[in-house]
TORFIDO-46481 format. One record per residue: residue number from 0; residue in three letters; x, z, y of N, C-alpha, C in turn. Coordinates in steps of 0.05 Angstrom, whole numbers, always signed. Layout:
BEGIN
ATOM resi resn   n.xx   n.zz   n.yy  ca.xx  ca.zz  ca.yy   c.xx   c.zz   c.yy
ATOM  NUM  Ala      X      Z      Y      X      Z      Y      X      Z      Y
...
//
This chain:
BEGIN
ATOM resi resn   n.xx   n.zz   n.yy  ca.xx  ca.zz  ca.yy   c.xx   c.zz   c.yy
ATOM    0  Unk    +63  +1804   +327    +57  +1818   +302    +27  +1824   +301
ATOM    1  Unk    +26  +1819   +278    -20  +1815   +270    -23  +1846   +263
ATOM    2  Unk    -42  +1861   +266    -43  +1891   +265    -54  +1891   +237
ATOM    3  Unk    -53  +1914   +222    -73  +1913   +196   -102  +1908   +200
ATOM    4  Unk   -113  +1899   +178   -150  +1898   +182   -157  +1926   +172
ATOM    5  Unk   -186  +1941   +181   -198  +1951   +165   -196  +1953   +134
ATOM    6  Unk   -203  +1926   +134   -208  +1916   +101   -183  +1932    +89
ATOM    7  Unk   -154  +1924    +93   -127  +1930    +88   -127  +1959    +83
ATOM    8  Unk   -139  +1976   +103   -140  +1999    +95   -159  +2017    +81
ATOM    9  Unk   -175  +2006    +80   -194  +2013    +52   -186  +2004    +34
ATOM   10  Unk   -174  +1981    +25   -169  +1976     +3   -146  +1997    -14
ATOM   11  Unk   -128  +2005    +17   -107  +2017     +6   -115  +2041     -6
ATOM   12  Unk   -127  +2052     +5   -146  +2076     -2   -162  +2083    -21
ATOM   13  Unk   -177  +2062    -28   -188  +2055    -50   -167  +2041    -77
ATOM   14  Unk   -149  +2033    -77   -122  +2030    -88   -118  +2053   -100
ATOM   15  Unk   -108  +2077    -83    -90  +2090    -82   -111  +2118   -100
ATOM   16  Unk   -134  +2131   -102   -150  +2147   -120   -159  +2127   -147
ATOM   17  Unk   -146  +2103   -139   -167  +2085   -166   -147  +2093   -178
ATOM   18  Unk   -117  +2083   -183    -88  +2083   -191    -85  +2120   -197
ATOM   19  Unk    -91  +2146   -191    -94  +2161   -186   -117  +2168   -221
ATOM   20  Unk   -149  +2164   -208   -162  +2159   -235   -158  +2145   -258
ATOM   21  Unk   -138  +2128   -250   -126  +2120   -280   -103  +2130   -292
ATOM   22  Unk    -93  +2135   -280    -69  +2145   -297    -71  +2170   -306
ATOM   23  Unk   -100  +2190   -290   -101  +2211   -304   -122  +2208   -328
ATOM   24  Unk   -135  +2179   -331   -153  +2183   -348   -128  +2173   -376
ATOM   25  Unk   -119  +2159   -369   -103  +2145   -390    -86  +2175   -406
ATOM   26  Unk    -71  +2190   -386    -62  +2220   -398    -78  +2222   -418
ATOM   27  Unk   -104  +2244   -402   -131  +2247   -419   -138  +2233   -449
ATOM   28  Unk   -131  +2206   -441   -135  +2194   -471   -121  +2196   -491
ATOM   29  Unk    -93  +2196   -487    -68  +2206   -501    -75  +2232   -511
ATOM   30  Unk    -79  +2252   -495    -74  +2275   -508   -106  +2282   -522
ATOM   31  Unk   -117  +2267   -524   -146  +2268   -547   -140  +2249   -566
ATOM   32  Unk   -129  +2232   -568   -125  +2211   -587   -100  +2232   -602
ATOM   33  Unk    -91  +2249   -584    -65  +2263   -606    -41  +2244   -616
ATOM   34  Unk    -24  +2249   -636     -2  +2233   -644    -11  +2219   -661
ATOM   35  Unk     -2  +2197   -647    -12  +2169   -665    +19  +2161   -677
ATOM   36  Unk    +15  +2139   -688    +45  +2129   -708    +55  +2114   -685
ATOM   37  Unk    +78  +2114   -685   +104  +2098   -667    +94  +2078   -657
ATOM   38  Unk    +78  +2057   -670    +79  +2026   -662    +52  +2027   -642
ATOM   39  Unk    +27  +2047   -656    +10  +2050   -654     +4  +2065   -622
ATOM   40  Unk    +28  +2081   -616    +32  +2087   -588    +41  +2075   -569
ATOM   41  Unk    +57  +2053   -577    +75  +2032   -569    +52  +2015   -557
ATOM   42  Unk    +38  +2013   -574    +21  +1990   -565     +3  +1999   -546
ATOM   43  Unk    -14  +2027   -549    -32  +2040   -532    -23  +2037   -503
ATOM   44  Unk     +8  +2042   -502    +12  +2046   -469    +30  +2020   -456
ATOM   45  Unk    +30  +1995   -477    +27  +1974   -467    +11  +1963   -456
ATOM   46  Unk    -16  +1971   -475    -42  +1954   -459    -47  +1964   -430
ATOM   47  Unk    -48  +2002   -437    -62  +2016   -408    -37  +2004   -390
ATOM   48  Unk    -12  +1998   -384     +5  +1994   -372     -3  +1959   -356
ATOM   49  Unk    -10  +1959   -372    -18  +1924   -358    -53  +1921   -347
ATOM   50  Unk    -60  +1945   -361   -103  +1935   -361   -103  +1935   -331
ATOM   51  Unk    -92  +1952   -316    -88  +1974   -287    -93  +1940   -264
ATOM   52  Unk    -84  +1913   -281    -69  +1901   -262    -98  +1891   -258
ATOM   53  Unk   -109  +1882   -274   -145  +1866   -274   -157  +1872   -248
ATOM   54  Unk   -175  +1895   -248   -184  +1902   -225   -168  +1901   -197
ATOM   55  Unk   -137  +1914   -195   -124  +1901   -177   -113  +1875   -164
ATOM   56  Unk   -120  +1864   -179   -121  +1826   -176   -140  +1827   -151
ATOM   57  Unk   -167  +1835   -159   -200  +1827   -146   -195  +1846   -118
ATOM   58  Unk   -177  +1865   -120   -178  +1886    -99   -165  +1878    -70
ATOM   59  Unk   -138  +1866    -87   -119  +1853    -62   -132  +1822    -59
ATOM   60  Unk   -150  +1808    -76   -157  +1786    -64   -176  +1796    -39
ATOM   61  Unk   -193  +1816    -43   -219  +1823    -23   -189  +1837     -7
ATOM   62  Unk   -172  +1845     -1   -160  +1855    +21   -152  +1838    +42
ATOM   63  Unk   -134  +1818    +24   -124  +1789    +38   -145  +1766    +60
ATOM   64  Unk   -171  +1774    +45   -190  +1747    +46   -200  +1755    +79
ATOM   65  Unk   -193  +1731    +91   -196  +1726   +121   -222  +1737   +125
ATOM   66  Unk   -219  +1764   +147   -258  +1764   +161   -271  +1744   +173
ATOM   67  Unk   -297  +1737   +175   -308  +1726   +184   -317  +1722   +212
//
């Protein structure tokens, strides 16, 4: 069994307050944007529901990627 890297656990860490700052910023945005119309909310927390994944793509590739 291969032990975790470093890398692995920073990332997680760094993961884990990013995921953390976003979901409280996304709240935050909601409740300043106020009540929007049905579709119009629909859509808002489709996008923030998927944006989250972008930067985590780049995060777990730098976690995975063999040390040198």
């Amino acid at each position: 069994m291969t032990r975790p890297s470093i890398r692995s656990l920073i990332g997680l860490i760094i993961l884990l307050i990013g995921l953390l700052l976003y979901v409280g910023g996304v709240a935050w945005a909601i409740e300043k944007i106020g009540t929007l119309p049905f579709l119009l909310e629909i859509l808002f927390y489709a996008v923030a529901g998927v944006l989250w994944i972008i930067p985590v793509r780049y995060l777990m590739k730098w976690m995975t990627k063999a040390e040198q």
